[in-house]
C-alpha positions as CSV (number, residue, x, y, z in Angstrom):
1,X,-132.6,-83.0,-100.5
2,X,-131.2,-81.4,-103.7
3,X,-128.4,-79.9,-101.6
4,X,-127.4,-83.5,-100.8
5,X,-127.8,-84.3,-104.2
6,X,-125.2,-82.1,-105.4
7,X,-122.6,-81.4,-102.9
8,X,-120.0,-83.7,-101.0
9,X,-122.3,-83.7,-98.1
10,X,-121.8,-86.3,-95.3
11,X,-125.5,-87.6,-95.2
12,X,-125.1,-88.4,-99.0
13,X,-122.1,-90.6,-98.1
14,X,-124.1,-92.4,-94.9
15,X,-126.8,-93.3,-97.6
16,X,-124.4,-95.0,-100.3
17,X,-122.9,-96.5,-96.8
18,X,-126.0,-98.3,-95.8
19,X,-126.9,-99.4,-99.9
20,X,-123.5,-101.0,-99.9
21,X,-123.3,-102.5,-96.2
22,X,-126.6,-104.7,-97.0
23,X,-125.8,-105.2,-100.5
24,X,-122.7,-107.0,-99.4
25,X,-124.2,-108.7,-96.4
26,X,-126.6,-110.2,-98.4
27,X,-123.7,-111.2,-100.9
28,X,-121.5,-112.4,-98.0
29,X,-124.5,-114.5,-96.0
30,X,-124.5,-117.0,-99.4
31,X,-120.2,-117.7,-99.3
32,X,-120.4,-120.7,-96.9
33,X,-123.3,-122.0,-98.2
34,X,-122.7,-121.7,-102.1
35,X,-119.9,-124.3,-102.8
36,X,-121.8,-126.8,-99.9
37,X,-124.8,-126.6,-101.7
38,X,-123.4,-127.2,-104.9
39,X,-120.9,-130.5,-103.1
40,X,-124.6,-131.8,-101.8
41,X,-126.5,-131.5,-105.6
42,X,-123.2,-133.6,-107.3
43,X,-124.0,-136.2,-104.1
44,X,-120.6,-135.2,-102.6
45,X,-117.5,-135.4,-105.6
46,X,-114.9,-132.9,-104.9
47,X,-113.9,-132.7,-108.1
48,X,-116.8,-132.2,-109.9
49,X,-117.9,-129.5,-106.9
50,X,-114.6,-128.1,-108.0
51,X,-115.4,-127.9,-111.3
52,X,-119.1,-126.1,-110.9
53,X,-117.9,-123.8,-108.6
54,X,-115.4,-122.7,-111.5
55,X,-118.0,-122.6,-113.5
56,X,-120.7,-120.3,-112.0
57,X,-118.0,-118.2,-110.9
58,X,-116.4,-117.5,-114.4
59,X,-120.1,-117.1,-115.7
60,X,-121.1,-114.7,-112.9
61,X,-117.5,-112.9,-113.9
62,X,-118.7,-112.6,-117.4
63,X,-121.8,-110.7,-117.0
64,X,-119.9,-108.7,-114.2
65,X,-117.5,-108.1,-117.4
66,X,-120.2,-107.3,-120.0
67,X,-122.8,-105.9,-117.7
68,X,-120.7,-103.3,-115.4
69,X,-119.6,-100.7,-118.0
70,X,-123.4,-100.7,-119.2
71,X,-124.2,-100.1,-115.7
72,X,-121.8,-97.3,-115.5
73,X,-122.7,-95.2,-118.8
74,X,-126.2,-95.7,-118.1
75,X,-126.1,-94.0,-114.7
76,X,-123.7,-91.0,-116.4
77,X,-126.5,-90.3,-118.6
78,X,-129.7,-91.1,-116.4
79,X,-128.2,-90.7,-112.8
80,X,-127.0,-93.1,-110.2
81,X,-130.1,-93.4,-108.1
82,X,-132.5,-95.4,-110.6
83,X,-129.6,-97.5,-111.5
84,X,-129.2,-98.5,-107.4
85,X,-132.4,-99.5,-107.1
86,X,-133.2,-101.4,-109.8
87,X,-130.4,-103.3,-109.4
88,X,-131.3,-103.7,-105.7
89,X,-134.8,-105.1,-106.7
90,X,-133.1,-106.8,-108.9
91,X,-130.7,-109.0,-107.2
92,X,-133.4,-109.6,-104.2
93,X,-135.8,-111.5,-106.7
94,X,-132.9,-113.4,-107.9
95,X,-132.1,-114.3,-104.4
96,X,-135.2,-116.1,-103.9
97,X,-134.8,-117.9,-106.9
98,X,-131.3,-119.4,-105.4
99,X,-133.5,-120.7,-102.5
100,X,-135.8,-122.2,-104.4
101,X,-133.3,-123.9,-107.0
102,X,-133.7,-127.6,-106.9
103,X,-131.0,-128.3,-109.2
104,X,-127.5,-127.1,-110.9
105,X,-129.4,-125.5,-114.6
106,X,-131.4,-123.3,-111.4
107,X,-128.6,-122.0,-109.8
108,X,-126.3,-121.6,-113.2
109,X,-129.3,-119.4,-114.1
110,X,-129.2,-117.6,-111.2
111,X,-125.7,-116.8,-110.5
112,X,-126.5,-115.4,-114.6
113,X,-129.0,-112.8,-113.4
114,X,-126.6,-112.3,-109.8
115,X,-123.8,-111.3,-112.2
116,X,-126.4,-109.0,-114.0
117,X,-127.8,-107.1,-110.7
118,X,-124.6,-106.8,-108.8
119,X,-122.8,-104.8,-111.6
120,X,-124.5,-101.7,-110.0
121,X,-121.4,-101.9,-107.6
122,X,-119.8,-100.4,-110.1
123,X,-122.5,-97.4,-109.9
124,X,-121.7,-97.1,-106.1
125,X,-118.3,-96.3,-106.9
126,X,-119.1,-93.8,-109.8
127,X,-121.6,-92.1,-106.5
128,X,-118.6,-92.0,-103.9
129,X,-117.1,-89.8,-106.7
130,X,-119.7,-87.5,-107.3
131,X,-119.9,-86.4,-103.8
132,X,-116.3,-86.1,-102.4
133,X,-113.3,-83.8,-103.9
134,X,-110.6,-85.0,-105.8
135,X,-107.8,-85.1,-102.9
136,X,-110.5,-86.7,-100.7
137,X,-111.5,-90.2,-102.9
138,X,-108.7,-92.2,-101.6
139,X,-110.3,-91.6,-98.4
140,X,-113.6,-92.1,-100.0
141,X,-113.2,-95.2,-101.5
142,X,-111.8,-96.4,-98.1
143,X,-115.2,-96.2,-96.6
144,X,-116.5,-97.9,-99.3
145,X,-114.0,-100.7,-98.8
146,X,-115.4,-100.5,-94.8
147,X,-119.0,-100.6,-96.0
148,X,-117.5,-103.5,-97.9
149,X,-115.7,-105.2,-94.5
150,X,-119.3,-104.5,-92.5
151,X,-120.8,-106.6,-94.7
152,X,-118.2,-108.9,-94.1
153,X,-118.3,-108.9,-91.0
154,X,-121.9,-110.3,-90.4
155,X,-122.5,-111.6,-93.6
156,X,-119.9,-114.7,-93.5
157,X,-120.9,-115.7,-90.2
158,X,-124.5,-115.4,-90.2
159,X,-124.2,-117.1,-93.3
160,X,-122.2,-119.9,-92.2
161,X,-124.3,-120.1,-89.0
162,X,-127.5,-120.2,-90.8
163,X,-126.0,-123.5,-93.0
164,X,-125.4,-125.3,-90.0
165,X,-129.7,-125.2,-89.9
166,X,-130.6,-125.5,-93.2
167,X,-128.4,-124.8,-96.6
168,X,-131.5,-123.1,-98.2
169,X,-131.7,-120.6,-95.4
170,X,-128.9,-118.2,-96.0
171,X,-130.8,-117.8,-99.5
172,X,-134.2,-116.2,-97.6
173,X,-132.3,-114.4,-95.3
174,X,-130.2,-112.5,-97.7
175,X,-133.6,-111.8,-100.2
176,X,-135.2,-110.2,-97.3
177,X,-132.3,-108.2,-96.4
178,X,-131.5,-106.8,-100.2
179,X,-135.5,-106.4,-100.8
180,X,-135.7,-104.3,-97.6
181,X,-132.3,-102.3,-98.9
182,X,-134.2,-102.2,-102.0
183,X,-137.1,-100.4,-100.4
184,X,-134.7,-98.4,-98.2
185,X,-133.2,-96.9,-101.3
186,X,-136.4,-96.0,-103.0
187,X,-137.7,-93.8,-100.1
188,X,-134.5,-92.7,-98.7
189,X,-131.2,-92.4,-101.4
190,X,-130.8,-89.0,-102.8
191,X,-129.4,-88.5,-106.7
192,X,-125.5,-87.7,-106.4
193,X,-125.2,-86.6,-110.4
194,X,-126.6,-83.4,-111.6
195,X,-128.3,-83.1,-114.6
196,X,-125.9,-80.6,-116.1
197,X,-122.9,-83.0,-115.6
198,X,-124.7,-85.9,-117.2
199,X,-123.0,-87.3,-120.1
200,X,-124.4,-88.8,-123.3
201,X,-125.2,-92.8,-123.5
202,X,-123.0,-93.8,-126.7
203,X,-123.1,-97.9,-127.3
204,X,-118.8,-97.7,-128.3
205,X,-118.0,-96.3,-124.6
206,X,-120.9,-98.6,-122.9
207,X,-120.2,-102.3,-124.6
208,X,-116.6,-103.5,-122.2
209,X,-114.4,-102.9,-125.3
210,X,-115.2,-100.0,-125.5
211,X,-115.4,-99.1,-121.8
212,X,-112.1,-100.2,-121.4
213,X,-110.5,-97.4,-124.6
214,X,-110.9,-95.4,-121.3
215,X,-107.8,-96.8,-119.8
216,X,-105.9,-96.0,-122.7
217,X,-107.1,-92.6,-123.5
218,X,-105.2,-90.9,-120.4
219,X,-101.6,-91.7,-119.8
220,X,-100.7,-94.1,-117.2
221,X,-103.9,-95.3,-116.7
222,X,-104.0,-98.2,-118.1
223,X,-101.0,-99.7,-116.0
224,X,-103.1,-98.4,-112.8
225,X,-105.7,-100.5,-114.0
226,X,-103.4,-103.6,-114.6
227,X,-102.2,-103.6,-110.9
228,X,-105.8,-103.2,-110.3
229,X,-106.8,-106.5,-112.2
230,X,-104.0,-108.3,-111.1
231,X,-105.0,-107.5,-107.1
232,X,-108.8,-108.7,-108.4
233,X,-107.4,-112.0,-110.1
234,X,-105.4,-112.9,-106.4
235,X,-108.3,-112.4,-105.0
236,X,-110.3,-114.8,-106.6
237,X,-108.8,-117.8,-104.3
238,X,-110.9,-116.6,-101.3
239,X,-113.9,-116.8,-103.7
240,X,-113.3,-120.2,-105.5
241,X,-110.8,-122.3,-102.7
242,X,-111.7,-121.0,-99.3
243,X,-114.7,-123.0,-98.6
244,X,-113.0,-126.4,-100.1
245,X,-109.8,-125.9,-98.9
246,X,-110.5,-125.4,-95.2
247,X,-112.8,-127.9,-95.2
248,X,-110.9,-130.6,-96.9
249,X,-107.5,-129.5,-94.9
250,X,-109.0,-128.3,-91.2
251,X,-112.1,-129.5,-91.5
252,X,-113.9,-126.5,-90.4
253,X,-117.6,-126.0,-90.1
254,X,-119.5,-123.3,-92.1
255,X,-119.3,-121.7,-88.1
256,X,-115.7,-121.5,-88.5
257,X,-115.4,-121.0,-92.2
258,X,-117.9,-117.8,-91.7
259,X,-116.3,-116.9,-88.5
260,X,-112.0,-116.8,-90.2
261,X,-114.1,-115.0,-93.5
262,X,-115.7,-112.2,-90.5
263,X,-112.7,-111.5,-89.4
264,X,-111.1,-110.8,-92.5
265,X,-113.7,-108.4,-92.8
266,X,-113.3,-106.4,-89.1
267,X,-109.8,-106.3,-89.9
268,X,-110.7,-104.8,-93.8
269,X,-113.1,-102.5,-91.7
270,X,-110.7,-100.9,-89.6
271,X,-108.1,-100.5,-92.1
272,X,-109.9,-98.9,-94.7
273,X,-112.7,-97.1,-92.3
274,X,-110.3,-96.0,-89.6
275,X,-106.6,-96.1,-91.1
276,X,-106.4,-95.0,-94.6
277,X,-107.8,-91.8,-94.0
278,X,-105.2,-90.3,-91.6
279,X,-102.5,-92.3,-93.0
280,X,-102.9,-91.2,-97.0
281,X,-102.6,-87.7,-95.4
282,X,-99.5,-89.0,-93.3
283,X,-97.8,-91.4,-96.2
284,X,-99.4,-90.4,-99.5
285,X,-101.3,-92.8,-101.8
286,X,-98.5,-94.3,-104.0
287,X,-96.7,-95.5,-100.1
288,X,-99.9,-97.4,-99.3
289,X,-100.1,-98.9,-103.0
290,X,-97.0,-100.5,-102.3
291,X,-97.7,-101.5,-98.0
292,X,-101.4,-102.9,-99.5
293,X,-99.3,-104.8,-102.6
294,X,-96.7,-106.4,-100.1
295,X,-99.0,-107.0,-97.1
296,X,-101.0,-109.1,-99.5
297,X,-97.9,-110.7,-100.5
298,X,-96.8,-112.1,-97.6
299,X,-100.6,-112.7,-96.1
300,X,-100.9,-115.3,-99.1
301,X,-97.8,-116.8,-98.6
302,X,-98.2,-116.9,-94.5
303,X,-101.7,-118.8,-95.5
304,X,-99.9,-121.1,-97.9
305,X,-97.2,-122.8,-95.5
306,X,-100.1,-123.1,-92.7
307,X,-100.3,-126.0,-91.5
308,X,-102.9,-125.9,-88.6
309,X,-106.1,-123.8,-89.0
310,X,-105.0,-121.6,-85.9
311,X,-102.0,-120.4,-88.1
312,X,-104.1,-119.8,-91.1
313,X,-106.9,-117.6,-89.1
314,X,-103.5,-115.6,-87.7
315,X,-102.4,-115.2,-91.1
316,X,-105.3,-112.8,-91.3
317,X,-103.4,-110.5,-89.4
318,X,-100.9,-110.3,-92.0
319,X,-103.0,-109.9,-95.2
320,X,-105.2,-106.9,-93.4
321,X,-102.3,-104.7,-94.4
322,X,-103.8,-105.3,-98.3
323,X,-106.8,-103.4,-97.1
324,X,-104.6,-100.2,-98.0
325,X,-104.0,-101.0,-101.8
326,X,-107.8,-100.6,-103.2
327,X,-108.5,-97.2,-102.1
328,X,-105.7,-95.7,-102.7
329,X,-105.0,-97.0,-106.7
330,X,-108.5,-96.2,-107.1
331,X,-108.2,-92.5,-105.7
332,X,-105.2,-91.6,-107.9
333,X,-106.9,-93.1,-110.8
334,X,-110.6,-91.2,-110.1
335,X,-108.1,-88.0,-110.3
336,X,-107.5,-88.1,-113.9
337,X,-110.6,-87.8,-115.1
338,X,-113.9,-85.9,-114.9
339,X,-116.6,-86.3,-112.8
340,X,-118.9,-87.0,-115.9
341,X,-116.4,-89.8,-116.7
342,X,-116.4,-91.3,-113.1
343,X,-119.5,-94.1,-113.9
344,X,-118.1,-95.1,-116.9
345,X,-114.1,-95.3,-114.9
346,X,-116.1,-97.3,-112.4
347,X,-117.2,-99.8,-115.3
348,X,-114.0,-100.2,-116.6
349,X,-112.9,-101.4,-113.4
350,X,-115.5,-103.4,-112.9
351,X,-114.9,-105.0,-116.2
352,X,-111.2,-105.7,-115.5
353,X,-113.0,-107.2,-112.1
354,X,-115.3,-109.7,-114.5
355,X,-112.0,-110.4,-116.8
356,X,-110.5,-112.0,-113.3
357,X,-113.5,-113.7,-112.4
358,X,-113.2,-115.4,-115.8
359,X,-109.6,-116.7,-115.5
360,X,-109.5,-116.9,-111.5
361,X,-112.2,-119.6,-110.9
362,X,-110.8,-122.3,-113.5
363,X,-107.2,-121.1,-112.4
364,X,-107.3,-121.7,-108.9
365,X,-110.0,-124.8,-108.4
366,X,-107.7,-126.6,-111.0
367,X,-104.7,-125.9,-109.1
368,X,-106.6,-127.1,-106.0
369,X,-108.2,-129.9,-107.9
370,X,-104.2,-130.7,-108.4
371,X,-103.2,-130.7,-104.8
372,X,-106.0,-133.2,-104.6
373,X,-105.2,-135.7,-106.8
374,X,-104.0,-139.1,-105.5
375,X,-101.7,-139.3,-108.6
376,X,-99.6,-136.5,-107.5
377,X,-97.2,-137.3,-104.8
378,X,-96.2,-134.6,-102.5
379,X,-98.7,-132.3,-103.6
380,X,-98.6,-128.6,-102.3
381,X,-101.9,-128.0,-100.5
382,X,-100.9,-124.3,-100.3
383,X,-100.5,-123.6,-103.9
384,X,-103.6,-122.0,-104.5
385,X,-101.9,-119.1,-101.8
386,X,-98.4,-119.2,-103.1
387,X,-100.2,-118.6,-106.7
388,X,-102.5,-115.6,-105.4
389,X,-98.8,-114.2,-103.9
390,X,-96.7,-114.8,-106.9
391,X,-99.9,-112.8,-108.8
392,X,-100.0,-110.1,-106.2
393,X,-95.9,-109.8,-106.6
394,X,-96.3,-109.0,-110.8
395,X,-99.0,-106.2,-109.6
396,X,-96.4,-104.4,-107.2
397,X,-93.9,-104.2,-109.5
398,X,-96.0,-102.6,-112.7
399,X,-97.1,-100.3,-109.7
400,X,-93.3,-99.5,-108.5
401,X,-92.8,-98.2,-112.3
402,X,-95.9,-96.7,-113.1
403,X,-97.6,-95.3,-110.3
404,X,-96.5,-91.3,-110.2
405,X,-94.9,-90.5,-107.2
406,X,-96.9,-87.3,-106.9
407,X,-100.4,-87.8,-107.5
């Protein structure tokens, strides 16, 4: 077991695979369900629904933003493994708590504790480093994007199937699934950190001020990280406008809502667990940057100027190309620092990840609160898209300057 602790060994990497895979499949069964819920406990106003969801998504963002570098320091100095599984335990509890919610203070308190547990993500990251060389992380964090798309996959579609039975459903399942994960990891998951590459746990690195000095203590970083945030922030419409918007536009059922959000994930799946490892070999990390930057691009601009739902679940298509863009900024940026640094890089990100789930949430239900309101004439039902495109074109260019072309 020790020798999987400490070397890039592929059994290590299977384990993280399976933490992450149910982690996220638990995460994804709750999407169709989450903003429903919350339309059925405001007795069906749009705009206030609107406004909720903004909410509990920019207050799950800020515990992301404050909780993830803490996350990451503390598994530099004690290890990844504990950090996992609490987390895990964690985030199942809270879980059943959502299912039992009977009102909107219940699930603002859980989506708090939510935003608390799932900042171990960040510790996943940091354990993909320890166990792979530096040329091989692009590649790396590709499967963790793939572990990211399984999830995906059956998550989304389970979850929207289960909300056509019962809303509360998708809650139970996705506690069982992230207790048993839980329980999984405490048996099974091996430590990925040795003790003599362990850093010290100082508060100035582990607060997200301080986590984020990081960025600016190697050069370049820190514009890395900015394309980074800004692919995060475009993002964020999936999260906050999905559910409303094809709903209110196609009138999709949670079937079909889980079903389009599925497929996004197969297509993720086979990018980043099939394609980006042969093709970062073939094109280099800082061609894929830009092919993951401008197939984003035009997939949010292909779903902003659909007009029929068969269109927008072809746009899909399009906006797998994007799937190339994570892994890849994230392996050039693991590079530049040590492997007792990679937790607290992981944090960083994951704080930059919370800062977009602050803004993103308000930012795009308000513009989608716009498109809905009877007082504007001619509204643009896309805009949400067009926005998460425009966002996505400011990323590519900081990367087009500041990415090095040899990495």
């Amino acid at each position: 077991m020790n020798s999987i602790a400490t070397n890039p060994k592929k059994a290590a990497i299977a384990f993280i695979m399976v933490t992450i895979v149910l982690d996220v499949l638990s995460l994804g069964l709750i999407i169709p369900v989450g903003a429903k819920l919350i339309l059925k406990l405001v007795d069906g106003d749009k705009t206030t629904a609107a406004f909720y969801i903004g909410l509990f998504g920019t207050t799950w963002a800020f515990m992301q933003f404050f909780c993830s570098p803490i996350m990451g320091a503390l598994s530099d100095r004690f290890g990844r493994r504990p950090i996992l599984i609490l987390s895990a335990f964690g985030l199942g509890f809270d879980y059943i708590l959502l299912a039992l919610a009977p009102n909107l203070a219940w699930l603002f308190l859980g989506r708090i504790i939510t935003g608390i547990t799932a900042s171990s993500f960040s510790t996943a990251q940091a354990y993909m480093a320890d166990v792979t060389k530096p040329e091989d992380r692009s590649a790396a964090y590709g499967m963790f994007g793939a572990a990211f798309g399984m999830g995906f996959v059956l998550g989304p579609a389970m979850g929207g199937w289960l909300s056509d039975f019962d809303l509360r459903l998708p809650f139970w399942v996705s506690a069982f699934l992230t207790l048993s994960n839980a329980m999984y990891g405490f048996f099974v998951l091996p430590e990925s950190l040795p003790i003599e590459k362990r850093s010290s746990f100082r508060w100035a690195r582990a607060n997200p001020l301080g986590s984020l000095q990081l960025l600016r203590s190697t050069t370049g970083l820190l514009p890395m990280a900015m394309t980074l945030f800004l692919y995060q922030l475009a993002h964020q419409v999936f999260q906050n406008v999905f559910i409303l918007y094809t709903l209110n536009r196609f009138g999709w059922s949670g079937a079909m809502q889980g079903g389009t959000l599925a497929s996004v994930g197969i297509l993720n799946f086979v990018v980043q667990g099939g394609l980006i490892r042969p093709a970062v070999k073939r094109f280099g990390e800082r061609v894929l940057i830009f092919v993951g930057l401008s197939g984003g691009i035009l997939g949010f601009l292909a779903y902003s100027i659909s007009w029929t739902g068969t269109m927008f679940f072809a746009s899909t298509i399009i906006f797998a190309l994007m799937g190339f863009f994570s892994a890849s900024i994230q392996g050039v940026m693991s590079k530049k620092l040590a492997t007792g640094q990679q937790g607290q890089l992981s944090g960083a990100n994951s704080s930059l990840n919370g800062i977009s789930g602050m803004i993103g949430p308000f930012l795009f239900t308000q513009v989608y609160s716009w498109t809905n309101d009877p007082n504007v004439p001619n509204a643009w039902q896309g805009a949400p898209f067009a926005l998460a495109a425009a966002i996505l074109g400011l990323s590519l260019v900081i990367a087009f300057i500041y990415v090095p072309k040899k990495s």
